[in-house]
VEXPA-410876 format. One record per atom (N, C-alpha, C, O): x, y, z. Coordinates in steps of 0.02 Angstrom, whole numbers, plus 50000, padded with zeros to 5 digits. Each point is the difference from the previous one (the first is absolute). Layout:
XYZ...
This chain:
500424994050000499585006050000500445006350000500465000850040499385002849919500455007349991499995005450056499535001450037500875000449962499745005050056499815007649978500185002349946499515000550091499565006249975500415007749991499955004049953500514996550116500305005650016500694997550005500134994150012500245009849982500955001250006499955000450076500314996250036499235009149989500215000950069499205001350017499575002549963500384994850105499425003850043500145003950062500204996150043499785009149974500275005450030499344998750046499424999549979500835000250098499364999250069500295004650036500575000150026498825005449976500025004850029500115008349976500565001549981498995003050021499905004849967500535005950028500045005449971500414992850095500415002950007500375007549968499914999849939500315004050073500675001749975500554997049952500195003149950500054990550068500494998849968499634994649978500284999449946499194995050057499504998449947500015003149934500174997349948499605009650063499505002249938500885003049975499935000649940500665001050072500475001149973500254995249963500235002049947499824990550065500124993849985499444997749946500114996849949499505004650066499224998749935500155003849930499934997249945500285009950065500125004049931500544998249985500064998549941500545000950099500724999149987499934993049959500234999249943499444996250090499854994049942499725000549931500354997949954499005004950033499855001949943500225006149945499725001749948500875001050086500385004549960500344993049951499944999649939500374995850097500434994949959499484996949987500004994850032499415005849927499484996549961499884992950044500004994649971499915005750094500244993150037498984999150011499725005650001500004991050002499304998250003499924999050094500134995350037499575012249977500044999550082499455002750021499795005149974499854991050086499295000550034500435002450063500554999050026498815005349985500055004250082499644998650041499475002949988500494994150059499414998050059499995005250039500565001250022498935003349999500115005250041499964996350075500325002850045499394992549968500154995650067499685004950037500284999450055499155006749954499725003050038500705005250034499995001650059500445000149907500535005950013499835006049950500044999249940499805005650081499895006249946500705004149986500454998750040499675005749914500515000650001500275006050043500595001949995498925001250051500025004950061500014992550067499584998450042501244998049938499954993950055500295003950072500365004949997499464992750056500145004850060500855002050011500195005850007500204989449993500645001850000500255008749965500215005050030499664993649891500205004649956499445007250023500225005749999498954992450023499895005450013500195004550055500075006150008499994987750032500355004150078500935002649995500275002850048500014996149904500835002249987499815008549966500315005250008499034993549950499755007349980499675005150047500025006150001499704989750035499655005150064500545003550044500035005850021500414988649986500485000950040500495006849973499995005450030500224994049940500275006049941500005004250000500495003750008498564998949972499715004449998499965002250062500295005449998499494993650064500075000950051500625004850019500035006150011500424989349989500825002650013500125007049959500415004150022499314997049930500255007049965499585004250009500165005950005499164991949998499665007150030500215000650078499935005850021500274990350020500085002450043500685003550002499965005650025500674992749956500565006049980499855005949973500295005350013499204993849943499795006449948499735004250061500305005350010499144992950036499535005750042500725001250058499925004650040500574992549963500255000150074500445007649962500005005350031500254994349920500435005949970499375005749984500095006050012499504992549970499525004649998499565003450064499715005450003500354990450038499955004050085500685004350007499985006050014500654990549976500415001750031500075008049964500105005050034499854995049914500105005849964499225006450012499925006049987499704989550040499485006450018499494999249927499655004449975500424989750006499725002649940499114995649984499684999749948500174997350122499634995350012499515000150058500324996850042499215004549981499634998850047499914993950021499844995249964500315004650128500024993450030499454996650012500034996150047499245004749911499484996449995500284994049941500004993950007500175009049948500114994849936500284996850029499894994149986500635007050071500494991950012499914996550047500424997150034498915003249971499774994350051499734992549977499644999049950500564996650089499934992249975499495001449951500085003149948499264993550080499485000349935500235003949946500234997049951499745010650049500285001249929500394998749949499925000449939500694997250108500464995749957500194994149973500344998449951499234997450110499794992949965499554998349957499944994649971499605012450025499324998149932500535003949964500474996250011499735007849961500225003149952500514995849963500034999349939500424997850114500404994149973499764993849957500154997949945499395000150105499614994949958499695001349933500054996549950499615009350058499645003949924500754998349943499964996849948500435005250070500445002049943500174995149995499894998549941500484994850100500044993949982499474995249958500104995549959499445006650062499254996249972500415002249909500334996949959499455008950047500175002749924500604998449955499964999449939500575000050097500724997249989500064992549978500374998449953499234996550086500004993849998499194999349927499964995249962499765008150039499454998549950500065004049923499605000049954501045003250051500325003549931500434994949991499964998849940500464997350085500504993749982499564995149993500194995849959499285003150067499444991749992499715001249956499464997249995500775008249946499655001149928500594997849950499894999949940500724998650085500464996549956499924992450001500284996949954499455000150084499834992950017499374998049999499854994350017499735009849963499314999550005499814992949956500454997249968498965000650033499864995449972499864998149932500084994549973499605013049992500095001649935500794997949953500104997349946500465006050118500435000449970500504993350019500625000449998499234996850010500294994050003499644995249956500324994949993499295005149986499554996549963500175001849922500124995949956499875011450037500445004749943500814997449982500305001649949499954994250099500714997949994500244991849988500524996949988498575001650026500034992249959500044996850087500404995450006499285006550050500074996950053499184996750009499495003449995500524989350019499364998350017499775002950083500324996850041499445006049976499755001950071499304996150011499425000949982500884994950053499484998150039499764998850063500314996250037498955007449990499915001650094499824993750000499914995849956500065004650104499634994950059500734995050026500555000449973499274994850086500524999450032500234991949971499484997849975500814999550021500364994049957500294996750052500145003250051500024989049945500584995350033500194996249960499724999549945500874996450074500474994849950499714993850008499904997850056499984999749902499764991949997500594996549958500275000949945499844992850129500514995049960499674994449929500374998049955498865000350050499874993349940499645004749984499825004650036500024994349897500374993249968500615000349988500374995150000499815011049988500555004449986500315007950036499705005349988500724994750041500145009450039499615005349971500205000849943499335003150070499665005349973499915005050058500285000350055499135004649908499825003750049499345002849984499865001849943499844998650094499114996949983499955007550026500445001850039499075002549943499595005749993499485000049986499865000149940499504999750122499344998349985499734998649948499685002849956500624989750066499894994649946500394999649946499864995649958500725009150029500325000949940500414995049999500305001250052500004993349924500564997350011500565003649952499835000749941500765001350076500545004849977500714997050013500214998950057500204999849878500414996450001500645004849966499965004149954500544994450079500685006149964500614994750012500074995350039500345007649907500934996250035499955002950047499714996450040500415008249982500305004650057499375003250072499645003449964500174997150084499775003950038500435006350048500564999550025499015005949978500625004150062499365001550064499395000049994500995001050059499524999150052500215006950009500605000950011498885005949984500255007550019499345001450026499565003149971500434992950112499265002850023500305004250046499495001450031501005002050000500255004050015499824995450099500154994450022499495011750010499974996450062499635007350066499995006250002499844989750029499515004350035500365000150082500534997250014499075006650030500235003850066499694995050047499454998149978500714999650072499374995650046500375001550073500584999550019498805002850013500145001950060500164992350069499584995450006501055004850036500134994150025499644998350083500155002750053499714995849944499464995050052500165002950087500424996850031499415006349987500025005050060499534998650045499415000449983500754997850075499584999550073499575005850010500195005450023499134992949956499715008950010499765005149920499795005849995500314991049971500335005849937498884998849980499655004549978500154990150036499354998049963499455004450026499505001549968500685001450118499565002850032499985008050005499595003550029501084998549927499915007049983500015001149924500004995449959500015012250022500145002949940500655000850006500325001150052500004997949866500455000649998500155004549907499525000149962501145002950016500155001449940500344995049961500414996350027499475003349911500714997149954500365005849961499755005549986500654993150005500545004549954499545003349951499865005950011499924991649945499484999949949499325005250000499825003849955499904994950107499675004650040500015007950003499455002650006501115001449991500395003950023500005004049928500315005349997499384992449951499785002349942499175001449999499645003349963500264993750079498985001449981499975006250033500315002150049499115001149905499765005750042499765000550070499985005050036499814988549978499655000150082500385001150038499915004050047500604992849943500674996750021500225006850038499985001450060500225001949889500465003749996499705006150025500435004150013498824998450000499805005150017500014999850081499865004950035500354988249992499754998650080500654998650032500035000450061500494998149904500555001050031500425000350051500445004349996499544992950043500035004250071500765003349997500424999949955499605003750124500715002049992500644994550029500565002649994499454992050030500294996350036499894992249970499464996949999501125001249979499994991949957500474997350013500575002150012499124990949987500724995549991499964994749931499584996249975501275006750009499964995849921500244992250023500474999850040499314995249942500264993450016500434997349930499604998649956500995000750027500244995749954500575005849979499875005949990500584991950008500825001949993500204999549930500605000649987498824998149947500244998049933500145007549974500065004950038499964995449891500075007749959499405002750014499895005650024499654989349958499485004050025499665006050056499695005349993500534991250058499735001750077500405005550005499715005350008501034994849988500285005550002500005004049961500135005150031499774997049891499645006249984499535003850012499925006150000499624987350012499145002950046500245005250058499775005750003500634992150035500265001250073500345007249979499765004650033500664997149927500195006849993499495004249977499875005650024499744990549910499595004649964499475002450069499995006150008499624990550034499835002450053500125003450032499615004550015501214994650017500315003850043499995008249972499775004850031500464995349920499945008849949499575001149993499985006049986499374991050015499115001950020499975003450052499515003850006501174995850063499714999650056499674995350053500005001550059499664991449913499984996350057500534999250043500535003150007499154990750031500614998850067500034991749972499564995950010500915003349961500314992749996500324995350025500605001650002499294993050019500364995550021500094994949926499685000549947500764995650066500214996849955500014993150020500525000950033499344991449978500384994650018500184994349950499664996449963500765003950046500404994049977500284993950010500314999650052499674994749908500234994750056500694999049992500234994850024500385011149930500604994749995500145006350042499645004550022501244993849984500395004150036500125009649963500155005450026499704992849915500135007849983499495000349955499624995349991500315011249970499635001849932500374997549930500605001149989498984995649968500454998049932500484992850030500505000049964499524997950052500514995850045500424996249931500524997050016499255002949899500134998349970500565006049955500344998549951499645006550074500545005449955500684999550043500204996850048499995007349915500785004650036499445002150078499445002250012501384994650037499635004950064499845005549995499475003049998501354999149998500045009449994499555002749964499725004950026500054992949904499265001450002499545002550020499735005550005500174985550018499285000950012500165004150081499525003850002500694996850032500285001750081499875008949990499755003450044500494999549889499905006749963499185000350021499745003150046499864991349890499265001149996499665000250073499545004050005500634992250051499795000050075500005004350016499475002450020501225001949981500125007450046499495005949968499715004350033500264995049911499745006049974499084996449993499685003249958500014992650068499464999950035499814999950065499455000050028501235000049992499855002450083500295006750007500215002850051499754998549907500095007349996499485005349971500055006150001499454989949971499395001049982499594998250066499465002950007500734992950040499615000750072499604993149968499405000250011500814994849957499754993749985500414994950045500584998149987498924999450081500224995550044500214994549967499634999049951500984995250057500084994349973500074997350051500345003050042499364990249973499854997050030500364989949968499654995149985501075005350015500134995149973500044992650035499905000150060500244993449910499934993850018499215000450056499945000150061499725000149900499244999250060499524998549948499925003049947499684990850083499314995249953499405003250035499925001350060499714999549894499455003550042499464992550011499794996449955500075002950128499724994250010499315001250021499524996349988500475009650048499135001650001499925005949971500455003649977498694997750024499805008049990499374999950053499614995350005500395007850015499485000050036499555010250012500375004850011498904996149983499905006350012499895002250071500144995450038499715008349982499785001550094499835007449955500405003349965498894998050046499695005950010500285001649902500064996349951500055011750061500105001449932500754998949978500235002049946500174994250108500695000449964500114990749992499824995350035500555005249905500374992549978500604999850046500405004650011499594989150014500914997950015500144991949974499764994450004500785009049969500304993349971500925000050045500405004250022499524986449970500404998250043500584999749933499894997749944500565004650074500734997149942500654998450065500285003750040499754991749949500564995550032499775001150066499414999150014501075003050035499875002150083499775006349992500045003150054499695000849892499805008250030499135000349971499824997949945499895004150088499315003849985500095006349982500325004750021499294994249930500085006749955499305003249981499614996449969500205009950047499305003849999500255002749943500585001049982498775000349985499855003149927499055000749999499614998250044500285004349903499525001850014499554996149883499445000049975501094998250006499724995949945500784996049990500545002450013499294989449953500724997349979499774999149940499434998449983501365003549963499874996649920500414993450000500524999850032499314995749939500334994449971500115001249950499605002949963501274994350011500195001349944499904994149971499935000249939500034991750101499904994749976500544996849965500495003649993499554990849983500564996249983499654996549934499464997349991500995003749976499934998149912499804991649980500404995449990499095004450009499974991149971499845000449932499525003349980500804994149988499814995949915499244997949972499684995050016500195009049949499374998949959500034993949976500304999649946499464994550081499914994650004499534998149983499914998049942499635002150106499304995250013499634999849959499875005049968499784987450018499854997949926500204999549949499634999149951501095001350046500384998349947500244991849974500274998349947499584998750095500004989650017500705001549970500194998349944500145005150099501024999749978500114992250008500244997049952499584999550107500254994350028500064992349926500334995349977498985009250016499634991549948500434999949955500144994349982500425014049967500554998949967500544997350021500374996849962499775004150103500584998550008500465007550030500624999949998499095004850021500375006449998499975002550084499525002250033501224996549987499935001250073499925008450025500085005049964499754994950101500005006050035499925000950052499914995050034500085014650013499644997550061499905006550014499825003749954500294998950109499485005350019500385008149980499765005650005501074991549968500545007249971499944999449927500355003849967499234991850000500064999249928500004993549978500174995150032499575005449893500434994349966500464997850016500225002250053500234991949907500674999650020500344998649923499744995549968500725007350006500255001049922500844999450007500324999350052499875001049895500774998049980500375005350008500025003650050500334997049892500425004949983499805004249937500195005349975499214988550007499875004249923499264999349986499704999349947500035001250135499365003150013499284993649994499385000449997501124994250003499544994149980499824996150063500374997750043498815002149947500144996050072499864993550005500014997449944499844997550113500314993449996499594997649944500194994149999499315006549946499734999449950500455002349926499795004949969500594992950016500385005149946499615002749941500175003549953499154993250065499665005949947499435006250007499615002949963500644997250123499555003850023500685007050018500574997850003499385006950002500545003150011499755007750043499455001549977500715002450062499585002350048500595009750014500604999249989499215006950029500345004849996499695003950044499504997750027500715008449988499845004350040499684998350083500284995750034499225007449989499944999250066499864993050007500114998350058499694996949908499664994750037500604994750012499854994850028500925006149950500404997650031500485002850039500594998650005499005006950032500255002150065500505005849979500025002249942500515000750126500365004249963499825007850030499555000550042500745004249940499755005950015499465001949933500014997749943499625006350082499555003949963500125005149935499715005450000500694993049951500255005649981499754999349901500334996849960499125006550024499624998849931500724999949957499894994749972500785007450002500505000049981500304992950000500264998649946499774997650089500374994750012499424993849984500164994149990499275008050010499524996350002499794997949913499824994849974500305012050000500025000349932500704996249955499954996649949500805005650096500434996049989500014990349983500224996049958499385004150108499954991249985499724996849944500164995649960499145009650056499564999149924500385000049949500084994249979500215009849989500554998849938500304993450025499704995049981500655004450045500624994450018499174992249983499954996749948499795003050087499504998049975499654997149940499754994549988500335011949975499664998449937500595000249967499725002149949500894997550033500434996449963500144993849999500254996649956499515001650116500284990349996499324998149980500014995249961499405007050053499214997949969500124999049932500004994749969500135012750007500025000449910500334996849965499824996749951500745004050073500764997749967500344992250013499854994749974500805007350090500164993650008500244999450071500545003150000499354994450058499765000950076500965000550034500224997250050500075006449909500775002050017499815004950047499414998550003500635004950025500085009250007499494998650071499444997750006501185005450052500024999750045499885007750049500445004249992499014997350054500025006050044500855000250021500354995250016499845012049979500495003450052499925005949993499995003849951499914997250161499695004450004500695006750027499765004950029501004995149962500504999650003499875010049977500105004550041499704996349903500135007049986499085000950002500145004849964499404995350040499285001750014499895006550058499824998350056500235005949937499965005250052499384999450031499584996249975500265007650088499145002250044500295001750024500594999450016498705005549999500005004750058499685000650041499464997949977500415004550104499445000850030499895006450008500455003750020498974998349968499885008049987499645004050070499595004550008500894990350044500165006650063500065006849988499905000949940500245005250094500325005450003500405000650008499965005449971500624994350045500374998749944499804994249969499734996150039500315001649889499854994149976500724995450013500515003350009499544990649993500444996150035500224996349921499424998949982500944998949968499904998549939500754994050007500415001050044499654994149915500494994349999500214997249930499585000049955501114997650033499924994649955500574994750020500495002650026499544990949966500484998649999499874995850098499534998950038501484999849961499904997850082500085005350051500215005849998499534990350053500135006450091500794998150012500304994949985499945011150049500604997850025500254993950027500544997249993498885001150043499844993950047500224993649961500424995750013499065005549925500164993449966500695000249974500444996150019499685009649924500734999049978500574999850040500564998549979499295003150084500784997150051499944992850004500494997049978498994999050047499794993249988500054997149940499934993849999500195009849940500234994549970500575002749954500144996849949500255009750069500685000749966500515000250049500574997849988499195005650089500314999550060500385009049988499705005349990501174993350016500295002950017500065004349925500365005050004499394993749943500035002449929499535008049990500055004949963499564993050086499555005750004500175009650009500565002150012498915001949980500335006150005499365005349990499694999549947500115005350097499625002649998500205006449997500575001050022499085004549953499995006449982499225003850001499474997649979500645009850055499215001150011500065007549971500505001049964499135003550045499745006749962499465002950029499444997849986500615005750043499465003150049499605006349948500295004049962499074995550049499525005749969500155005150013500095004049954499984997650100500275006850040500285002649979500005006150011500634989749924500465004449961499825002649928500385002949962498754995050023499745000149926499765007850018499745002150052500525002349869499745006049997499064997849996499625002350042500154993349902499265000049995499504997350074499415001250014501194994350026499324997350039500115006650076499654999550050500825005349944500145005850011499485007049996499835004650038500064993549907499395006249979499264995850017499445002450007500744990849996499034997850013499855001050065499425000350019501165000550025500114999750078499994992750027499914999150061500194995149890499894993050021500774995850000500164995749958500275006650098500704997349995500134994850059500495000350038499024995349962499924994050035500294994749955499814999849941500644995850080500274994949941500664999649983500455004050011499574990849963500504997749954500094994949953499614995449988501105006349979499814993049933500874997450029500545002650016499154990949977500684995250021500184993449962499514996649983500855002050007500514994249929500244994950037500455001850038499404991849965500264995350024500384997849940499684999349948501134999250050500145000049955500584993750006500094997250054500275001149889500594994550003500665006350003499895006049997500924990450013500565000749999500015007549953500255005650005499284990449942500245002949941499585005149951500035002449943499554997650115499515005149959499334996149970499505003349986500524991050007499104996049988499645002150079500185000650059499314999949907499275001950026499724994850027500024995349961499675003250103499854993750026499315002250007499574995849987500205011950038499465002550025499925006950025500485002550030499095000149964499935006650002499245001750041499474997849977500575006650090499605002450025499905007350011500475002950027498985001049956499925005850002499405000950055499484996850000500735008350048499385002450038499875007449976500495003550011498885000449954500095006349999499445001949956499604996349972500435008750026499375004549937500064996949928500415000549954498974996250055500144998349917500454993149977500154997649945499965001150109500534992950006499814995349931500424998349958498915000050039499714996749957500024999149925499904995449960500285011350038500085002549932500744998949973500114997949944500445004150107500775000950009500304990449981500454997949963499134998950075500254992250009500014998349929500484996349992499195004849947499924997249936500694999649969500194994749974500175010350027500505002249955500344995450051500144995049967500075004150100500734995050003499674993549988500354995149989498985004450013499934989949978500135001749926500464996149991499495005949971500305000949927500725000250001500254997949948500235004550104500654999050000500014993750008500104996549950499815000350116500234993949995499754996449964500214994450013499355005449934499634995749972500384997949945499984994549973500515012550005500515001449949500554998850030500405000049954499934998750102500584995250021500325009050015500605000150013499155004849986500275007950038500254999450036499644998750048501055001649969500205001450073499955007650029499895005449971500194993550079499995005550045500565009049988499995006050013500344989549959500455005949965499915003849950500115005949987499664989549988499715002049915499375005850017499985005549972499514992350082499615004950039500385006350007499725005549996500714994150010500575007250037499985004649936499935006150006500144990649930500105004749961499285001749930500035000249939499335001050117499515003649970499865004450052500004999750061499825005949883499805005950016499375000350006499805001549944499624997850102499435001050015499865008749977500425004450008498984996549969499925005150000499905004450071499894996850052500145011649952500015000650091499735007849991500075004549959499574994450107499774996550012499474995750010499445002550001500654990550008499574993950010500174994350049500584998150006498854998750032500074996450015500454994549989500354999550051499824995949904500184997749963500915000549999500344995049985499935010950031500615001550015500194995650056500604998850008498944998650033500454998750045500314991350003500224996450045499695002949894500154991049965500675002649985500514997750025499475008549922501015000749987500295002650060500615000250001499125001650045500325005650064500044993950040500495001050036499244992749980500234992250049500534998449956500584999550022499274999449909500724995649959500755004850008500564997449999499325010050010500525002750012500444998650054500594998450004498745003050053500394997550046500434993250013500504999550036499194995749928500424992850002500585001949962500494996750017499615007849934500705000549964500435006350053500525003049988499184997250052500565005350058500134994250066500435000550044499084994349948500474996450072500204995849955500314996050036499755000949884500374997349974500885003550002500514996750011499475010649975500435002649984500515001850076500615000849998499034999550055500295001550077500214992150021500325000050053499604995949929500174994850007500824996749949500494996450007499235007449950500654998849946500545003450021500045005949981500644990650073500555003450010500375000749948500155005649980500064988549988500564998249957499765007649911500465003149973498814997850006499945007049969499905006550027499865004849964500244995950123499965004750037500905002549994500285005349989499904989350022500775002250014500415002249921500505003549991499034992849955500525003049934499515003349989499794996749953499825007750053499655005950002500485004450038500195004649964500104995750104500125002950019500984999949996500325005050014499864991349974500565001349944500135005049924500325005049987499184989949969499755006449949500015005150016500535003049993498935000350034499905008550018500655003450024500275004749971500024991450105500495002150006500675000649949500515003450002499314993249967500934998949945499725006849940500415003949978498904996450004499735006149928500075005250032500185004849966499704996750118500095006350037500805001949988500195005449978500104991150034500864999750009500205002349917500375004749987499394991849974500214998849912499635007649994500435003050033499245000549955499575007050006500525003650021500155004649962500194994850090500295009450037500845002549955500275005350013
């Protein structure tokens, strides 16, 4: 029996519906299951809310500061509906490039309603009543928020992350919260609040914030939210909640903690259910799928990307796999994820941005080869004039000038990180950095202004061209008179 489609694409995702056109550009015969995901899926809309949020609130804080703003506009409600408005609008001007028309316009079969895999007679995938057969499947149901099982949590009200976008939500507000969950998430919520003016607490269950970056980092991103007057509250499980009268207390580790509303940021599970993964053969569990190196999972013809095999949250990397993805689908199942030069960012205040390894790791696995170099904002004419000289950009680097990894804390970080994962991506060393001229000023300067500096403790280190330097001069001073 022939089969119908090249590929069947599950899940209307983000990097779904990127993987659906990207297929039928190469004339490849590809069905789209929207699997009940619209393409306003919560992840991508909440990274937009989130966003939007963050810049109107810089925008009104310079616009108070300058007198140029009345302090009615910058009160919560106002700024969380106004945010949302413009996000609404932001996210529903891009869901007209993916729309359904237009995927259909590009030779994509779209088809709703929700589908599972049937092993007999033969591997398929049945769509009320459809039976649907392809070489290839990709699993891009992305993955949802679920709040974790709390002594108490059933007998009060409570928020989700998600929440914090509705108008109800957001008009009742109170002034006093506690954010529960230590991911990217929780902690942007937690600043973007804090610059509202609430009173934040924060809890977390590991030992620090980010526990997965550069310390110095992330240890940067901490100070400058407790410097925003955002309590952190680290290594503590929240085991009860309980209300008394009009105030909440929730228990986290040994401390009781009063607040007066809690948000859950919740913990990421895999768009799963009803998919009969098992009856193929395709393992998993409650962090994801489980896949290779070249995105295949224990089914080699089922093959799976973005959130639903776990991972950080990041639509960029999510889209990455998808390609990596659809070359071994289309083509020939060689071509392997590395995530080695892939930059992100977290779009803190300062935004916190990466590529590459943490110091941590590259001493662990070059040791004594290692070599770091840093660049403080403080010394940038542009982040000078924004008044935002919090930060730095720092080079984990080899002997010799290769690039192992690169961390930036600072204005705009996000933007700055692209150009060195393009160095190393191009085998750039760090020197070679030394000799571009950024335009100035810009942000952006301060990538050649770190590589400089590595060629001045290269050069203070160099006795043996310190000393015939200083022979030379002396012998042309002498040869001159």
């Amino acid at each position: 029996m022939a089969v119908e489609y090249d590929l069947i694409v599950i899940g209307a995702s983000k990097e779904g519906i990127y993987a659906a056109l990207t297929a039928a550009r190469f004339n490849a015969r590809v069905a789209l299951i929207e699997q009940g995901i619209s393409t306003h899926n919560y992840a991508w809309g909440e990274i937009i809310h989130s966003r939007t949020l963050s810049h109107k609130t810089r925008l009104n804080q310079f616009l108070q500061r300058e007198k140029l703003a009345q302090k009615e506009t910058f009160s919560t409600p106002n700024q969380l509906l106004a945010a949302g408005e413009w996000a609404t609008e932001v996210l529903f001007t891009l869901a007209e490039e993916s729309a359904s028309p237009v995927l259909a316009a590009a030779g994509v079969d779209v088809i709703q309603g929700l589908g599972e895999f049937v092993r007999l007679p033969k591997p398929a995938f049945v769509v009320e009543k459809r039976r649907l057969l392809a070489r290839a499947y990709l699993l891009a149901t992305a993955s949802h928020s679920t709040i974790p099982e709390v002594a108490g949590l059933k007998e009060i009200s409570y928020l989700k992350i998600e929440d914090i976008w509705q108008e109800n939500s957001s008009q009742f507000l109170p002034e006093s919260l506690i954010i529960v969950g230590g991911n990217i998430r929780g902690i942007v919520l937690a600043q973007n609040l804090a610059q509202l003016g609430k009173k934040i607490t924060l809890v977390i269950p590991d030992e620090r914030i980010l526990p997965a970056e550069d310390l110095e980092a992330a240890m940067l991103i901490q100070a400058e939210l407790e410097a925003q007057k955002v309590r952190i509250i680290t290594q503590s499980l929240i085991t009860q909640v309980k209300k008394i009268g009009e105030t909440k207390w929730v228990q986290a580790g040994n401390r009781a903690l009063e607040t007066q509303e809690v948000i859950f940021v919740g913990e990421k599970q895999p768009n799963i259910a009803g998919l009969n993964l098992a009856s193929v053969g395709v393992e998993f569990s409650n962090q994801g799928v489980k896949v290779n190196e070249k995105l295949q999972t224990t089914n080699p013809q089922i093959y799976a990307c973005g959130d639903v095999i776990g991972g950080y949250q990041f639509p960029h990397l999510a889209e990455y796999e998808a390609k990596i993805a659809l070359k071994n689908v289309l083509f020939l199942p060689l071509f392997k994820v590395d995530y080695r030069y892939l930059p992100w960012a977290i779009f803190t205040e300062p935004n916190l941005a990466r590529v590459g390894l943490t110091e941590a790791q590259a001493r662990q696995r070059y040791g004594k080869e290692i070599f770091v170099v840093r660049e403080y904002f403080q010394s940038n004419p542009r982040a000078q004039i924004l008044g935002q000289t919090t930060g730095f950009c720092k080079f984990v680097i080899r002997r010799k000038g290769e690039i192992l990894g690169a961390h930036i804390v600072g204005v705009e970080a996000g933007e700055i990180i692209s150009a060195i994962a393009v160095a190393m991506q191009q085998k750039i060393k760090l020197s070679d950095l030394a000799k571009i001229y950024f335009p100035s000023p810009t942000l952006a300067e301060i990538i050649a202004k770190t590589a400089r500096e590595w060629e001045k403790q290269r050069l203070s280190q160099n006795q043996t061209l310190l000393n015939f330097c200083d022979t030379f001069f002396d012998f042309r001073r002498n040869w001159s008179k």
